[in-house]
PyMOL Python script that loads the backbone (N, CA, C, O; Angstrom):
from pymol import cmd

cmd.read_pdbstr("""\
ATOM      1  N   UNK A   1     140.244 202.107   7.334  1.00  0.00           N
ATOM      2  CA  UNK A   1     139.614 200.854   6.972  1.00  0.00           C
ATOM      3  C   UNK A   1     140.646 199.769   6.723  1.00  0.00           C
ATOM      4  O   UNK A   1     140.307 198.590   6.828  1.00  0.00           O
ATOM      5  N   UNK A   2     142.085 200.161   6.346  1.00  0.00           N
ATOM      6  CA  UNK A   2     142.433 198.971   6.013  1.00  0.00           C
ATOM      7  C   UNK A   2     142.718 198.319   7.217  1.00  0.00           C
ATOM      8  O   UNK A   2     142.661 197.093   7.124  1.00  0.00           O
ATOM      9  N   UNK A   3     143.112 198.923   8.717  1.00  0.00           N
ATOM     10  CA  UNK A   3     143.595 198.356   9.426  1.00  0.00           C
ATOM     11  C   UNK A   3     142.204 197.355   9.836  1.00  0.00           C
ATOM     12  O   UNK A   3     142.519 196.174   9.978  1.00  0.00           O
ATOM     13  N   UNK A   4     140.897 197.625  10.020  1.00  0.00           N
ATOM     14  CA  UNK A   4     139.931 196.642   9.982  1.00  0.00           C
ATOM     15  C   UNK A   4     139.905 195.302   8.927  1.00  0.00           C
ATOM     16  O   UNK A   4     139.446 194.209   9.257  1.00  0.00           O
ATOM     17  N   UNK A   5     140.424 195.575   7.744  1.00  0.00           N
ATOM     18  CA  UNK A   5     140.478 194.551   6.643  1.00  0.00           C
ATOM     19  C   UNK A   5     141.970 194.011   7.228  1.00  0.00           C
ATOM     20  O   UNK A   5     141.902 192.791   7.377  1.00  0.00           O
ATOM     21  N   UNK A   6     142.927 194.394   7.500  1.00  0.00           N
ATOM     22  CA  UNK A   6     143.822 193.282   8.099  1.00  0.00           C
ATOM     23  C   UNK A   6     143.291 192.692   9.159  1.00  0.00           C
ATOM     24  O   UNK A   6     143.256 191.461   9.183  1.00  0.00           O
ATOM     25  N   UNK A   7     142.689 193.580  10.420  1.00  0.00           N
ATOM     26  CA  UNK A   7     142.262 192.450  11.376  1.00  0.00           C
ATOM     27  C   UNK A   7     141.709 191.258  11.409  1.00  0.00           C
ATOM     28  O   UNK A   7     141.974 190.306  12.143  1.00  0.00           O
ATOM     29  N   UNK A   8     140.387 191.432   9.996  1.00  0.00           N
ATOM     30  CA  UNK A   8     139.551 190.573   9.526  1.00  0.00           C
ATOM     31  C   UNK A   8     140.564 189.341   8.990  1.00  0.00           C
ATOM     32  O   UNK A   8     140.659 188.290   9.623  1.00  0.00           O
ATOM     33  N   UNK A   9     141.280 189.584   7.797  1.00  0.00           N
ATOM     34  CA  UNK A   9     142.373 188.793   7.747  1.00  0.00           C
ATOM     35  C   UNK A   9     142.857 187.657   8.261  1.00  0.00           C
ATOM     36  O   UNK A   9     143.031 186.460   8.031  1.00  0.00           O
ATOM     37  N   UNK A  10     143.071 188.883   9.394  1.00  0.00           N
ATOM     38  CA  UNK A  10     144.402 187.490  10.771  1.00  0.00           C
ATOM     39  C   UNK A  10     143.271 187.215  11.286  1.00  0.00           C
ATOM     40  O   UNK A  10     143.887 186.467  12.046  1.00  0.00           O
ATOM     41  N   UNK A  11     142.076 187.079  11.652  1.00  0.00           N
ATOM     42  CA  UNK A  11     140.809 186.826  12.245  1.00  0.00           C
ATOM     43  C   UNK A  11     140.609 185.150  12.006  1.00  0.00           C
ATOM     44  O   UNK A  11     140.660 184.107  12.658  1.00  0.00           O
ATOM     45  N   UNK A  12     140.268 185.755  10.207  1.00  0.00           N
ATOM     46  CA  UNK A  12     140.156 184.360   9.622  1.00  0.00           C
ATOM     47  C   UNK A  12     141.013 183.092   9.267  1.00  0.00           C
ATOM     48  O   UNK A  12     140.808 181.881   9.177  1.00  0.00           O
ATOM     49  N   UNK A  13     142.247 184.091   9.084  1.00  0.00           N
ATOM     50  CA  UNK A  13     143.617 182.912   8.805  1.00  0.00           C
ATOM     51  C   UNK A  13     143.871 182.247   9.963  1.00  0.00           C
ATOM     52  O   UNK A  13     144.603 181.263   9.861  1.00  0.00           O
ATOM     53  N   UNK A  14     143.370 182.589  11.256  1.00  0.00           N
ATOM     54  CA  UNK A  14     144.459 182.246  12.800  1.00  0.00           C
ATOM     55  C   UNK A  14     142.652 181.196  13.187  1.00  0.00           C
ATOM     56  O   UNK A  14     142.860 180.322  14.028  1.00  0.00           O
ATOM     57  N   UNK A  15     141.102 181.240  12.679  1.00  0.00           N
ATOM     58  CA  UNK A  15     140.558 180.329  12.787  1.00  0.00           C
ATOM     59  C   UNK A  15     140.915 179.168  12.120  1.00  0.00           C
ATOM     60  O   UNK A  15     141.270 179.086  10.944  1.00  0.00           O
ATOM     61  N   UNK A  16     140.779 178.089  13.099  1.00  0.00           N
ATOM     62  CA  UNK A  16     140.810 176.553  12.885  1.00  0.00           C
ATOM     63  C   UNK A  16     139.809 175.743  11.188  1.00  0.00           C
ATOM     64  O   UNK A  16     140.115 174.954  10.294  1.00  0.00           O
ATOM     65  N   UNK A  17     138.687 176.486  11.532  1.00  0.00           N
ATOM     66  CA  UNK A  17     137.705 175.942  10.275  1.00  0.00           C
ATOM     67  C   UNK A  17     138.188 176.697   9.036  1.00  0.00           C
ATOM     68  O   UNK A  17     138.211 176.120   7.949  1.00  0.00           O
ATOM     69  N   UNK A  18     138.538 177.848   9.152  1.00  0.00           N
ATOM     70  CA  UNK A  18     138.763 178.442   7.435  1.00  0.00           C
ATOM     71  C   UNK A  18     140.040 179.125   7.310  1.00  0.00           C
ATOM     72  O   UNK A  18     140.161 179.758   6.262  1.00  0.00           O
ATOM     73  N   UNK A  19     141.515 179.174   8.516  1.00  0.00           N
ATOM     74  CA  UNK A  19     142.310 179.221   8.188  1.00  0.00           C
ATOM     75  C   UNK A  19     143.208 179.081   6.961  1.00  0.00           C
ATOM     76  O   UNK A  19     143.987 179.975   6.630  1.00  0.00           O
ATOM     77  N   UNK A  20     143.082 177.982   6.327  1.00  0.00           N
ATOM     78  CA  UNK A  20     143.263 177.014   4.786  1.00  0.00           C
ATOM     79  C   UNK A  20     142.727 177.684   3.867  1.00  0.00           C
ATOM     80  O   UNK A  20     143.428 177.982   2.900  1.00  0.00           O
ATOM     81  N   UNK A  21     141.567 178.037   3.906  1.00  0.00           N
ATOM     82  CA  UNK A  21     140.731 178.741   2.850  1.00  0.00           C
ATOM     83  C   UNK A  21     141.352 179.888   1.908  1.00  0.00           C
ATOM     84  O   UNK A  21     142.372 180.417   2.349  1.00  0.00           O
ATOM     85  N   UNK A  22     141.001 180.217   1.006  1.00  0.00           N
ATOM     86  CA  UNK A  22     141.216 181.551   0.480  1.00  0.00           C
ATOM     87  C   UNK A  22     140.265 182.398   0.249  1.00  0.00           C
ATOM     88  O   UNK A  22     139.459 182.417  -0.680  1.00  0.00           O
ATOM     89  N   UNK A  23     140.419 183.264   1.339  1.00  0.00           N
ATOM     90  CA  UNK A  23     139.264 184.396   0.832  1.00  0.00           C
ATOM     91  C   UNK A  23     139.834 186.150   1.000  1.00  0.00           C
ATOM     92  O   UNK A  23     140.640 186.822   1.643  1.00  0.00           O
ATOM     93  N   UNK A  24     139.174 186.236   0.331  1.00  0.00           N
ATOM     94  CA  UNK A  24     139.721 187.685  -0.002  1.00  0.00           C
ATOM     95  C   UNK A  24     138.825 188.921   1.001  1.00  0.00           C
ATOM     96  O   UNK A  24     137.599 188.973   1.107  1.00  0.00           O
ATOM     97  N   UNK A  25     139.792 189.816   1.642  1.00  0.00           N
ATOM     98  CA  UNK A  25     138.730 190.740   2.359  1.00  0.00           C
ATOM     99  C   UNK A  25     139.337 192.362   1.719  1.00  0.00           C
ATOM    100  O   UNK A  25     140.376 192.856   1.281  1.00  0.00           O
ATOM    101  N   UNK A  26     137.508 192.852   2.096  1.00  0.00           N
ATOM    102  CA  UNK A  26     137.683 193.927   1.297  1.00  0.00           C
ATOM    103  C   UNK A  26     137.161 194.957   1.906  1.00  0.00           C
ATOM    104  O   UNK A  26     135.967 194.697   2.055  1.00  0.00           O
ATOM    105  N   UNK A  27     137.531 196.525   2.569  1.00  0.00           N
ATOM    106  CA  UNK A  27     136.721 196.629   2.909  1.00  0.00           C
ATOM    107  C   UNK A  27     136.882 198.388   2.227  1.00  0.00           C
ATOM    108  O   UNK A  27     137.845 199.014   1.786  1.00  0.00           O
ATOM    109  N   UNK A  28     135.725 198.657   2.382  1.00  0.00           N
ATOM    110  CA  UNK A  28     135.548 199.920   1.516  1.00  0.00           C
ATOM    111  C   UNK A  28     134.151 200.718   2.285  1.00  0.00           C
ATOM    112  O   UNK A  28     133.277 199.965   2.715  1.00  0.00           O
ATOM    113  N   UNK A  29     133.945 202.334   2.460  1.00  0.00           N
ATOM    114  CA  UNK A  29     133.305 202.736   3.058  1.00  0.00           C
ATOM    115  C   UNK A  29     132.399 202.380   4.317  1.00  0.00           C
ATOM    116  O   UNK A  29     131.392 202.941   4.748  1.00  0.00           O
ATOM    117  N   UNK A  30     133.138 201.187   4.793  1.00  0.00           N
ATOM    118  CA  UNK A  30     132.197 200.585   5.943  1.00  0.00           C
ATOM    119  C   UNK A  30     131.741 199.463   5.475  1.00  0.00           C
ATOM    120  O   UNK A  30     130.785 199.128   6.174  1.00  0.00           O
ATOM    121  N   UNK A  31     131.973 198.587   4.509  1.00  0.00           N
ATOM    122  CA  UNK A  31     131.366 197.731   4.250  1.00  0.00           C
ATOM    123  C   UNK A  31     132.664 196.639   4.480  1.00  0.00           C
ATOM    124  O   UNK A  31     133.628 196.744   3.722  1.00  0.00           O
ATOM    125  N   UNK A  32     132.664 195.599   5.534  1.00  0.00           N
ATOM    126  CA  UNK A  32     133.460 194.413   5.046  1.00  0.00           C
ATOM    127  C   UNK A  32     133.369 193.822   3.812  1.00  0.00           C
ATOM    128  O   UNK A  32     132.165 193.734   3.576  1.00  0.00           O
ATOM    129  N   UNK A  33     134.140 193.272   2.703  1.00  0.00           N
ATOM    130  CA  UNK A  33     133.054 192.187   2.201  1.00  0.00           C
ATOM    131  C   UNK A  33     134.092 190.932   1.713  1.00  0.00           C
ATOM    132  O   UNK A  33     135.142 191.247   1.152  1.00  0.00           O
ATOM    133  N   UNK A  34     133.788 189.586   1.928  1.00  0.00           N
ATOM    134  CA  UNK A  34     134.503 188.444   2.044  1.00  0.00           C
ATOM    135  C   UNK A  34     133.842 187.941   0.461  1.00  0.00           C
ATOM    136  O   UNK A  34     132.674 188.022   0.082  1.00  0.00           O
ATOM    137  N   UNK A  35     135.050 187.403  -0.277  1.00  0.00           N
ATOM    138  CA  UNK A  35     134.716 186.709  -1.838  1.00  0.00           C
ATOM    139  C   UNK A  35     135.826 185.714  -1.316  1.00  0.00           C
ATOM    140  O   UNK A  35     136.493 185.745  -0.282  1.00  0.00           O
ATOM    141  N   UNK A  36     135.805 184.803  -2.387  1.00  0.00           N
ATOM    142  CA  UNK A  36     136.606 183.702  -3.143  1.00  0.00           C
ATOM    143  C   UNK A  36     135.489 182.423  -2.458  1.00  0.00           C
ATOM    144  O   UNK A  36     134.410 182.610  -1.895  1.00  0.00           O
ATOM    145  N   UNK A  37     136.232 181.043  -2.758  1.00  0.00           N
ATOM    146  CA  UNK A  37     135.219 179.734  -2.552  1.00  0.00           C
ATOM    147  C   UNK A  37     135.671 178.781  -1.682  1.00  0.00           C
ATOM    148  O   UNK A  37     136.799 178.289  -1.681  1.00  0.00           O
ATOM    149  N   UNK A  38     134.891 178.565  -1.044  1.00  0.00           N
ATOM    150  CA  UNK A  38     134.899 177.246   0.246  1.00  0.00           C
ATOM    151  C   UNK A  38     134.037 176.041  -0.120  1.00  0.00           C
ATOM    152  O   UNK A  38     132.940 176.057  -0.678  1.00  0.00           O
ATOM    153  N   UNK A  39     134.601 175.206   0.217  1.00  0.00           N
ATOM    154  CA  UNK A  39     133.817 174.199   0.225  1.00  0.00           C
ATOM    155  C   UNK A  39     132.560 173.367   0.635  1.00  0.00           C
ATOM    156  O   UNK A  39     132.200 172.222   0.361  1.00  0.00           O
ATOM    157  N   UNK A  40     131.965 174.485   1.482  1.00  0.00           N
ATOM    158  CA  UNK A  40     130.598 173.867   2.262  1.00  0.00           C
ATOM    159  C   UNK A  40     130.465 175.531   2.445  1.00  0.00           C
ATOM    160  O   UNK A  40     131.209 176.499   2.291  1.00  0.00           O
ATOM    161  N   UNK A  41     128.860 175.256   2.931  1.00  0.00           N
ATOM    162  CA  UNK A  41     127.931 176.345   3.675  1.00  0.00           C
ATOM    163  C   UNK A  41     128.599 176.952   5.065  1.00  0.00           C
ATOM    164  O   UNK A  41     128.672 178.054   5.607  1.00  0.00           O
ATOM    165  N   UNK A  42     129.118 175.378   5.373  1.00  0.00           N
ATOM    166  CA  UNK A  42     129.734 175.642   7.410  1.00  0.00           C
ATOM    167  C   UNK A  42     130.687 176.531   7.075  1.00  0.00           C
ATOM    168  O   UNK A  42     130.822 177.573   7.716  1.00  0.00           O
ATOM    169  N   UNK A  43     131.617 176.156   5.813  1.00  0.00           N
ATOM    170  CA  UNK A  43     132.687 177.276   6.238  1.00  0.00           C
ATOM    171  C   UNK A  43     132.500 178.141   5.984  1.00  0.00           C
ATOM    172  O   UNK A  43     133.189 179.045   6.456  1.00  0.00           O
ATOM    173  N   UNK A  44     131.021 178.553   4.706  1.00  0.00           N
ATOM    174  CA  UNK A  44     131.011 179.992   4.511  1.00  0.00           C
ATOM    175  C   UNK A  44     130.340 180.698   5.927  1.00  0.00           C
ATOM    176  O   UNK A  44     130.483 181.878   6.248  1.00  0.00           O
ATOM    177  N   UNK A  45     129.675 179.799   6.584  1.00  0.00           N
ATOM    178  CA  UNK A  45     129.292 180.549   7.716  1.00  0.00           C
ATOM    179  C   UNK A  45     130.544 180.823   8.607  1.00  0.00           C
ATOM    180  O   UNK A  45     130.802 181.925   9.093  1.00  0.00           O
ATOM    181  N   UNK A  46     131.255 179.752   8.757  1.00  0.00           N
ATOM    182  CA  UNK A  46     132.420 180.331  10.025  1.00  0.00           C
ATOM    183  C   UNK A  46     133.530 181.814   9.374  1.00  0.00           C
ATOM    184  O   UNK A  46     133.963 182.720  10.086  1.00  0.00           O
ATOM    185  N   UNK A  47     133.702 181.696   8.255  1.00  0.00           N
ATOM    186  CA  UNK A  47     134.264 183.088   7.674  1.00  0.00           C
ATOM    187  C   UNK A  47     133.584 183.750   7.948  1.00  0.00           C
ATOM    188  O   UNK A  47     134.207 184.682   8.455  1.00  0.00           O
ATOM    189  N   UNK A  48     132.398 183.976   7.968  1.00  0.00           N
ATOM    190  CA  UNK A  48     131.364 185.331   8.642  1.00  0.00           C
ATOM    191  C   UNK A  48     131.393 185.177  10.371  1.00  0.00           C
ATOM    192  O   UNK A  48     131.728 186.194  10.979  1.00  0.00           O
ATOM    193  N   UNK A  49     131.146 184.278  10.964  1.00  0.00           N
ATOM    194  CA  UNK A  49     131.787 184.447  12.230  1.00  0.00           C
ATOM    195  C   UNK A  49     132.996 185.251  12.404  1.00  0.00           C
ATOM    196  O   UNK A  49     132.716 186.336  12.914  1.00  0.00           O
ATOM    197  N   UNK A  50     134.417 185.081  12.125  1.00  0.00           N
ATOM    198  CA  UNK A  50     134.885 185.441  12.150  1.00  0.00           C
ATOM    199  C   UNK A  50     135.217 186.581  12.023  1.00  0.00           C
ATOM    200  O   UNK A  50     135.659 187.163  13.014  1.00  0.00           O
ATOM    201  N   UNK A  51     135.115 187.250  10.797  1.00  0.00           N
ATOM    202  CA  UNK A  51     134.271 188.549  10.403  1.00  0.00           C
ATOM    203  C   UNK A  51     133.832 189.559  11.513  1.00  0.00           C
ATOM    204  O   UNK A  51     134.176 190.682  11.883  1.00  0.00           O
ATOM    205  N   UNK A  52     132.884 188.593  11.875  1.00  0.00           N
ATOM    206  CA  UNK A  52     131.866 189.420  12.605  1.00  0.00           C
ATOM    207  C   UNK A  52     132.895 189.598  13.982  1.00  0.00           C
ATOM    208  O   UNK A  52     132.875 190.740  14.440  1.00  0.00           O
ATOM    209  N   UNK A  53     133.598 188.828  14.548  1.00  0.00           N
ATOM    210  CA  UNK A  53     134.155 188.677  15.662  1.00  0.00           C
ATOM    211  C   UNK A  53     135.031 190.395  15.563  1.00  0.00           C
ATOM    212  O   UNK A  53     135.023 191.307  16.390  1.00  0.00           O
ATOM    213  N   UNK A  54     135.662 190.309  14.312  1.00  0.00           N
ATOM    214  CA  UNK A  54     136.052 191.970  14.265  1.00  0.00           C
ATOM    215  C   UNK A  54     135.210 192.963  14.761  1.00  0.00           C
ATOM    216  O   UNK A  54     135.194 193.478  15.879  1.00  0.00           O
ATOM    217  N   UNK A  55     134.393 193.198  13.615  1.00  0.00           N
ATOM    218  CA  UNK A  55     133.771 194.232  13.507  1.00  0.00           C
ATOM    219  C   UNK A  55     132.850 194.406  14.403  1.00  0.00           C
ATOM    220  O   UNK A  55     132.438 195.556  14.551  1.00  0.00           O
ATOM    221  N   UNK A  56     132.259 193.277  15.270  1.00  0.00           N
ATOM    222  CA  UNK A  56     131.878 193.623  16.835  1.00  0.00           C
ATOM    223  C   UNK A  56     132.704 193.968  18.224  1.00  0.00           C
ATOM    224  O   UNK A  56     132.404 194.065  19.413  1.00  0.00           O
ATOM    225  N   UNK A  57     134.088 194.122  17.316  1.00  0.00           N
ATOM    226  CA  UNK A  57     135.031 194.531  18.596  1.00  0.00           C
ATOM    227  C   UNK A  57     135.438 195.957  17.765  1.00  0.00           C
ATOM    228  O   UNK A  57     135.959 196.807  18.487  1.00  0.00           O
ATOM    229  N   UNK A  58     135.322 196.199  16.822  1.00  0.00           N
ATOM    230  CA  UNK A  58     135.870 197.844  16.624  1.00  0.00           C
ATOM    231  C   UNK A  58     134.885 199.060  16.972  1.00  0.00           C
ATOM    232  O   UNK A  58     133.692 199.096  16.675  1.00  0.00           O
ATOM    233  N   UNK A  59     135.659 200.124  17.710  1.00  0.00           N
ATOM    234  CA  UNK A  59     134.519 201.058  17.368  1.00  0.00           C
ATOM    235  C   UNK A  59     134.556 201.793  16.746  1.00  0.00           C
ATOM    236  O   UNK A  59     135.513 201.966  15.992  1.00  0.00           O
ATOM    237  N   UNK A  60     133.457 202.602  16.793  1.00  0.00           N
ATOM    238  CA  UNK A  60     133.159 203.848  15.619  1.00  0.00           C
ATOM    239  C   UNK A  60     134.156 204.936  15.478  1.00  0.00           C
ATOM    240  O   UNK A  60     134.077 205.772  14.578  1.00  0.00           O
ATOM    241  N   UNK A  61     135.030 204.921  16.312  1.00  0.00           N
ATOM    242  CA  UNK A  61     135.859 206.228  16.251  1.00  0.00           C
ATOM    243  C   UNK A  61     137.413 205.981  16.820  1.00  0.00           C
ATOM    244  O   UNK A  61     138.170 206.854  17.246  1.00  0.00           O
ATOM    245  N   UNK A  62     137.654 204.671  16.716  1.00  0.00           N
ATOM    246  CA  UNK A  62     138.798 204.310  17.065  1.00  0.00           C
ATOM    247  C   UNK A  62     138.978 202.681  16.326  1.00  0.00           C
ATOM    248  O   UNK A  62     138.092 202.030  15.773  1.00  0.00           O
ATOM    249  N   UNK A  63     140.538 202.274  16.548  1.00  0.00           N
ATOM    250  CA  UNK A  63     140.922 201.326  15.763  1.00  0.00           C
ATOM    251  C   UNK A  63     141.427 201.287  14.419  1.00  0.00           C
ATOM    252  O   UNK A  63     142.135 200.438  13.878  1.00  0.00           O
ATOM    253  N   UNK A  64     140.894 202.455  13.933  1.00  0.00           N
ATOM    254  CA  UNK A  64     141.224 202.823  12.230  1.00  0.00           C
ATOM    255  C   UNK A  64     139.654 202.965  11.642  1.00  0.00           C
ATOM    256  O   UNK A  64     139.383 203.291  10.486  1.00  0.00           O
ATOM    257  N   UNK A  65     138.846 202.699  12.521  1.00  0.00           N
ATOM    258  CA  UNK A  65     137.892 202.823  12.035  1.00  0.00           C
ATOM    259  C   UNK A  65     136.908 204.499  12.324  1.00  0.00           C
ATOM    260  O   UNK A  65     136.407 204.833  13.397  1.00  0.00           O
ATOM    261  N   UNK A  66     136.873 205.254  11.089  1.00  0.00           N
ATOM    262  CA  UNK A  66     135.723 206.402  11.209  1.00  0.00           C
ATOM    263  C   UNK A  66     134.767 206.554  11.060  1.00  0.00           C
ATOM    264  O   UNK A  66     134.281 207.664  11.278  1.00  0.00           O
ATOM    265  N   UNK A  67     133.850 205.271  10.512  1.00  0.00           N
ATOM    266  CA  UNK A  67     132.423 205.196  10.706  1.00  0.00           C
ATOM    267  C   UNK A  67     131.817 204.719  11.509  1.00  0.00           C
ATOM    268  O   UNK A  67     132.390 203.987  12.316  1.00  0.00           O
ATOM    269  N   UNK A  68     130.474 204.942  11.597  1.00  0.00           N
ATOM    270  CA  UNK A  68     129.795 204.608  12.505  1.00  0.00           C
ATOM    271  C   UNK A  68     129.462 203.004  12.648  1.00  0.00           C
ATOM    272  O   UNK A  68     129.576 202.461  13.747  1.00  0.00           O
ATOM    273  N   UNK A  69     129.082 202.336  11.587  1.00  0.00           N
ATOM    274  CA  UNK A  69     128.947 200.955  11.769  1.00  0.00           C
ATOM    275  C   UNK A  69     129.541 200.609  10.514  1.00  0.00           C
ATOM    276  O   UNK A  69     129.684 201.375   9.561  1.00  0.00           O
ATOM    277  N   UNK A  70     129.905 199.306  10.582  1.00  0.00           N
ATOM    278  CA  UNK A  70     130.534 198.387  10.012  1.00  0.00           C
ATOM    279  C   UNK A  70     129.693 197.483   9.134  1.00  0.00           C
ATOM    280  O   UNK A  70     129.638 196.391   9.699  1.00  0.00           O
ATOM    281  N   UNK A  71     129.073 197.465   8.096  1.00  0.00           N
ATOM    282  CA  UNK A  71     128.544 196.041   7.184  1.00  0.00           C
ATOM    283  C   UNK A  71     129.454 195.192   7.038  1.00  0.00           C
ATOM    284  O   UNK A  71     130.631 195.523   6.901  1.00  0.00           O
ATOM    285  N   UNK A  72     129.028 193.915   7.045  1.00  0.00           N
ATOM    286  CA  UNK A  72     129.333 192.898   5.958  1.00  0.00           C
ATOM    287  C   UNK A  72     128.377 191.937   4.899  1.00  0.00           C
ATOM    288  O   UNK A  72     127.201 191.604   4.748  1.00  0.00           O
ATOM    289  N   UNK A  73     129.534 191.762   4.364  1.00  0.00           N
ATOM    290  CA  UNK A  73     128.753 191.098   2.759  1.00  0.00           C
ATOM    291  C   UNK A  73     129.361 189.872   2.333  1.00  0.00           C
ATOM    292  O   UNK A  73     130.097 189.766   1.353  1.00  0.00           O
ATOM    293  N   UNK A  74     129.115 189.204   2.897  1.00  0.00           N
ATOM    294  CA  UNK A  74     129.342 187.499   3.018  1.00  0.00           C
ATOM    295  C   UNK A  74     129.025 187.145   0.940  1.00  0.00           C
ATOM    296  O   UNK A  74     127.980 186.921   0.328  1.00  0.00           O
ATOM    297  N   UNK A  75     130.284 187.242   0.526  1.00  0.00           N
ATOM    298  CA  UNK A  75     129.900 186.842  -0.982  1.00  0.00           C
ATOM    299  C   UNK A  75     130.629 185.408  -1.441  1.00  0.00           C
ATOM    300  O   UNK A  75     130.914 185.058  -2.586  1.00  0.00           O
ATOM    301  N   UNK A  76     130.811 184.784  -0.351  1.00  0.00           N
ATOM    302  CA  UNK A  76     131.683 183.620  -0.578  1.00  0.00           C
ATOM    303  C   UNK A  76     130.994 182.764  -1.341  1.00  0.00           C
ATOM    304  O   UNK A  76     129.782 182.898  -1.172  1.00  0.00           O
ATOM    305  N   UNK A  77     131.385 181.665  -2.370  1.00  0.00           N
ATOM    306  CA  UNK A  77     131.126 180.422  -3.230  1.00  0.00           C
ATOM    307  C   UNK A  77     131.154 179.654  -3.031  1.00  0.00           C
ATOM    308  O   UNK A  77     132.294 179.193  -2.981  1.00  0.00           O
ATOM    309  N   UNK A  78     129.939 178.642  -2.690  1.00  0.00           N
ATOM    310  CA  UNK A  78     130.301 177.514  -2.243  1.00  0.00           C
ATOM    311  C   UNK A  78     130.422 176.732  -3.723  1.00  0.00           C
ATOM    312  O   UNK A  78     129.789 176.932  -4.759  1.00  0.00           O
ATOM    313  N   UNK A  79     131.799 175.474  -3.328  1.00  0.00           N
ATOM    314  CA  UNK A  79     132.241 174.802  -4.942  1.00  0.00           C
ATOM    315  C   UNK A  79     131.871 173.141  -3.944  1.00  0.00           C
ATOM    316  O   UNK A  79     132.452 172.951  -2.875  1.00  0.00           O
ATOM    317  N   UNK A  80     131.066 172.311  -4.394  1.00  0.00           N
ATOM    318  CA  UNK A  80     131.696 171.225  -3.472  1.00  0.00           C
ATOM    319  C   UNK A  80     133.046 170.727  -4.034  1.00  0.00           C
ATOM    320  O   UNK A  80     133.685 169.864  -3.432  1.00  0.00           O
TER     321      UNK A  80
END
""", "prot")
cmd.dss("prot")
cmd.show_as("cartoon", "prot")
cmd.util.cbc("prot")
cmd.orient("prot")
């Protein structure tokens, strides 16, 4: 799993919209899950894009990954 939580990582740091941001990734039994606070809705959505851009490219039995599917849990804050 961790190598999925770094991918997620460089995923989000190397996007244009939430690169800047700080968010924290976490991932534990199959579950992604993204915390800390952005400033709008858009960016909490493009951090889950991103996200997702992983974990729809890993599979179940390769990459570092041994489960079968991947959650995420979009827990980001929006602060204006």
């Amino acid at each position: 799993m961790q190598q999925v939580e770094e991918r997620v990582r460089r995923e989000i740091s190397s996007d244009p919209h939430v690169g800047q941001c700080k968010i924290n990734v976490k991932c534990v039994e199959g579950n992604v899950l993204l915390t800390g606070i952005v400033s709008s809705f858009y960016l909490k959505q493009m951090a889950q894009v991103a996200a997702i851009r992983v974990i729809e490219n890993t599979s179940p039995n390769g990459n570092g990954c041994p489960y079968l599917a991947l959650t995420l849990q979009n827990r980001l804050d929006v602060e204006w």
